[in-house]
C-alpha positions in Angstrom: 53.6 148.3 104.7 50.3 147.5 105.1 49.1 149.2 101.8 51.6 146.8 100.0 50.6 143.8 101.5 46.9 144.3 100.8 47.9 145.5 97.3 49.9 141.9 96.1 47.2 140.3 97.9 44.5 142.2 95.8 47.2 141.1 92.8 46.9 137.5 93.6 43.3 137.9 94.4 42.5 139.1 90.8 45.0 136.2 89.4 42.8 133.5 91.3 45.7 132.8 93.3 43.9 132.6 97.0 45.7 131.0 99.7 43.8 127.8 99.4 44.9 127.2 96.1 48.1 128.4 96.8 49.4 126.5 99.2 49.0 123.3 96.9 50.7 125.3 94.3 53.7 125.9 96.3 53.7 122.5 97.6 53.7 120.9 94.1 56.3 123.4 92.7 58.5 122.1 95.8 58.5 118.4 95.1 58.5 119.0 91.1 62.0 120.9 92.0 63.2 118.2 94.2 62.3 115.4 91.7 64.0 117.0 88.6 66.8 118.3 90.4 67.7 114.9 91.6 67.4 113.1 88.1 69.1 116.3 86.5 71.6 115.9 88.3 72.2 112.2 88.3 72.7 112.7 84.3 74.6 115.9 85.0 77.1 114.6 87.2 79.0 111.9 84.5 79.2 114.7 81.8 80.9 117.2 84.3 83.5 114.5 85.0 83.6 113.5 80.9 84.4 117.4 80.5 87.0 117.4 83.2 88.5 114.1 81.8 88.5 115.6 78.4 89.9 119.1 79.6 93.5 116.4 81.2 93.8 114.3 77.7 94.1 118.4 75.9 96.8 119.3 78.9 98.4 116.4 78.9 99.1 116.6 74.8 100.7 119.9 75.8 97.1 121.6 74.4 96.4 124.2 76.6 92.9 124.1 78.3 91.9 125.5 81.5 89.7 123.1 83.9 87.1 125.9 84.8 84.7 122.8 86.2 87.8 122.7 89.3 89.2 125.9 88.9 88.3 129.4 89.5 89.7 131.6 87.3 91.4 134.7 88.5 94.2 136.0 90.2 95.0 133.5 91.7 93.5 130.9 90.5 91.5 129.2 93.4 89.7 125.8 93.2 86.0 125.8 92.4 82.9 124.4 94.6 83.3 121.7 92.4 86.7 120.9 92.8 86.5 121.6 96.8 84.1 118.5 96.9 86.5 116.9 94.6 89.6 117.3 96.8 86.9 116.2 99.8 85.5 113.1 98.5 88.8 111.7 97.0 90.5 112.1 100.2 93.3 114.5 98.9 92.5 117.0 101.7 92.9 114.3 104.6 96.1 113.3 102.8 97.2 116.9 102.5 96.7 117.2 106.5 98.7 114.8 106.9 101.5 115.2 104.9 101.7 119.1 104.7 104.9 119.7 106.3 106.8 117.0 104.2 105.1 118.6 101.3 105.5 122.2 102.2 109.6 121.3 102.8 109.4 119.0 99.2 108.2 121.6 97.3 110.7 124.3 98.9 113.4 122.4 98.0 112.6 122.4 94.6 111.7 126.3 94.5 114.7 127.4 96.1 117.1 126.3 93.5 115.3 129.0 91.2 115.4 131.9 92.8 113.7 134.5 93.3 110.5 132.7 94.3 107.2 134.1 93.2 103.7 132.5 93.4 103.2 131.6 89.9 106.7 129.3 90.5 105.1 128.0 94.0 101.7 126.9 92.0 103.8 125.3 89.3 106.1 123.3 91.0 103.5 122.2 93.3 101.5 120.6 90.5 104.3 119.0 89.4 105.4 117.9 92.8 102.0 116.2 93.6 101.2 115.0 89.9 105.0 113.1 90.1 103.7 111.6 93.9 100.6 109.9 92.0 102.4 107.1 92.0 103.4 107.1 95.6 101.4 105.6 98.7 100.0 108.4 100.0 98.1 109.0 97.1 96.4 105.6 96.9 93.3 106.8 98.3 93.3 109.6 95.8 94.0 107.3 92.9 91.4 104.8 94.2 88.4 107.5 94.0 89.4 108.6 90.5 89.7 105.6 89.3 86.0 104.8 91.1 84.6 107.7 89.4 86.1 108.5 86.0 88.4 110.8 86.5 92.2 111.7 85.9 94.1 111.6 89.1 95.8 114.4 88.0 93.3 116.8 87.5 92.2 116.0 91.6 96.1 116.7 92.1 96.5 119.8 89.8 93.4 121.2 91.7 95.3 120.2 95.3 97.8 122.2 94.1 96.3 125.3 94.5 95.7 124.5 98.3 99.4 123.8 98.9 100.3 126.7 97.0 98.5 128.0 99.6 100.0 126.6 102.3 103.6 127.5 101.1 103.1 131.0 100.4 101.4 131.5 104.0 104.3 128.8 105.8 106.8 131.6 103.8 104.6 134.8 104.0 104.6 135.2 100.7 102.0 137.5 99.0 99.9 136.1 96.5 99.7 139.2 94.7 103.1 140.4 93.3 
């Protein structure tokens, strides 16, 4: 251990890199990081939600485009860090909390008139159950924030799907692999 450390300090040595110049360095790489990554992302941020607005008109028109900015692709499909912090900041997840029964018996409803049930049904119908409650009360707040920030409610509720989906399958322990 010891021969290692003296060796990258005889690297950094021979580079001109001694620890009074390189503590500034660091320093200075720190706040260059922090300043760019703030004004990168403040000009990010509005074409992420352009692509995800963009990604809804396609779906919509029956074209068939996958939101990978709020989706994780895979089996199943799960929401992405993104579209976590969507269904946060709009409020969706409060309104879930409180609704989740109501929903959970909604959406069972509709699933058991086509039996059998499998997961790909339960993801389905609950995107359609929550994109047809867009209009409803309890998704004011929802509506409110994608309206506020650009987006189409119904990619926030097509994303909230897959957490009810959730929900269901657990409520009806069913597996999410079939």
């Amino acid at each position: 251990m010891t021969g290692e450390a003296l060796g990258i300090l005889d690297i950094l040595n021979f580079l001109g890199l001694t620890p009074d110049r390189l503590v500034p360095l660091a320093f200075l790489t720190l706040v260059l990081y922090i300043v760019f990554h703030k004004k990168l992302h403040k000009h990010l941020s509005p074409i992420k939600n352009a692509i995800v607005e963009i990604q809804t008109i396609f779906r919509q028109n029956e074209v068939s485009v996958c939101h990978s900015l709020t989706e994780i692709s895979g089996s199943p499909l799960k929401p992405s860090e993104y579209g976590m912090t969507l269904l946060k900041d709009s409020g969706f997840k409060n309104t879930l909390d409180k609704n989740k029964l109501k929903l959970i018996e909604e959406l069972h409803e509709i699933l058991i008139k086509n039996k059998p049930i499998n997961p790909y049904d339960v993801q389905e119908r609950a995107r359609e159950l929550l994109i047809n409650k867009k209009n409803e009360e309890i998704m004011t707040k929802v509506k409110n924030y994608a309206f506020e920030n650009a987006l189409s409610v119904e990619t926030i509720l097509r994303t909230g799907a897959l957490i009810l989906r959730d929900e269901y399958l657990k409520k009806h322990k069913i597996s999410k692999k079939k």
